[in-house]
N, C-alpha and C positions, 0 to 999 in steps of 0.2 A: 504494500500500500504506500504512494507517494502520497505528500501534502504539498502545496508551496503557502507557508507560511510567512507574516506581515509582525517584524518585531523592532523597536526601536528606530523607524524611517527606512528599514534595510527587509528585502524580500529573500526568502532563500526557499531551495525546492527538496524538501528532507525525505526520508524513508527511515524505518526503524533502524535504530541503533546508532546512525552518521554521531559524526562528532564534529561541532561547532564551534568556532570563538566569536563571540560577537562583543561590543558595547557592555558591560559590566551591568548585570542588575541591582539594585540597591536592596539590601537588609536582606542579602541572600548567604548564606554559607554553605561551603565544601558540602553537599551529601544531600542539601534540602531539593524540594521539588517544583517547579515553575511552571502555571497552565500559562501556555498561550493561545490563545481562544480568536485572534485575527487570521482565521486560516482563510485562504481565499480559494483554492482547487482541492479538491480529493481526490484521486484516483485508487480504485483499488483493482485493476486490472481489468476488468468490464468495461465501466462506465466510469466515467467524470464526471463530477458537480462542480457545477464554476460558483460563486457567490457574486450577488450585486451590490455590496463589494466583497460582504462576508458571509461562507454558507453559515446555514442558520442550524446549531444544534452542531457542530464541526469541534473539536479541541487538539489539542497536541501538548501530552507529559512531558518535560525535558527532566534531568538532572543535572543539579552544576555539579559537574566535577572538583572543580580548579575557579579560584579568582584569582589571577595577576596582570601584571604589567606587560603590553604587547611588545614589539619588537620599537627602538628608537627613531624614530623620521628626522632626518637634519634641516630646518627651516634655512636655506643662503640668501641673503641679497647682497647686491650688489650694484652702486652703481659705476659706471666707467669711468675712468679721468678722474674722480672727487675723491678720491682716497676712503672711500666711503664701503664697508662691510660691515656685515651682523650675519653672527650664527646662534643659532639657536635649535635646540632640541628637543624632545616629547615625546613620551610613553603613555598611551593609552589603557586606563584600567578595560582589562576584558575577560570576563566568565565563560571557562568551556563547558559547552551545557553537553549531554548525549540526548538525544532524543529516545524514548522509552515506548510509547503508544501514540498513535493516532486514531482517533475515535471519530465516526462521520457520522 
């Protein structure tokens, strides 16, 4: 059974078990469990239900695994000729959930 699921501005198209990193959930710790309920397609090999936006009665179990810090992005500017540089850096808090059930 595929889902494509709608969570924190970002879409992703899951099947039991994948493992995720997305955006950090807040007051979540290591082992707890997360509905996300903005599913927009089901597929479970037959048939598809698409949602207008979200099917109605649709869920998806995840588990966070893991909450850390994602990988470092280096921010540069630059301008030409002006002696003029900045760098800068940023780690993103992000929650690896696994997905558990999808229920339609």
């Amino acid at each position: 059974m595929k889902a494509t699921i709608q969570t924190q501005g970002r879409q992703f198209t899951v099947e039991e078990g994948d493992i995720l990193k997305i955006n950090q959930f807040t007051d979540t710790e290591p082992g707890s469990t997360v509905d996300i309920e903005d599913v927009l397609m089901v597929h479970d090999g037959k048939e598809a239900k698409f949602g207008a936006p979200i099917v109605e009665g649709a869920k998806v179990t995840a588990t966070v695994l893991e909450s850390k810090k994602d990988k470092k992005v280096i921010v540069f500017k630059k301008k030409r000729r002006k002696g003029y540089t900045r760098r800068k850096g940023h780690r993103q808090q992000v929650s690896v959930i696994k997905i558990e059930s999808i229920q339609s």
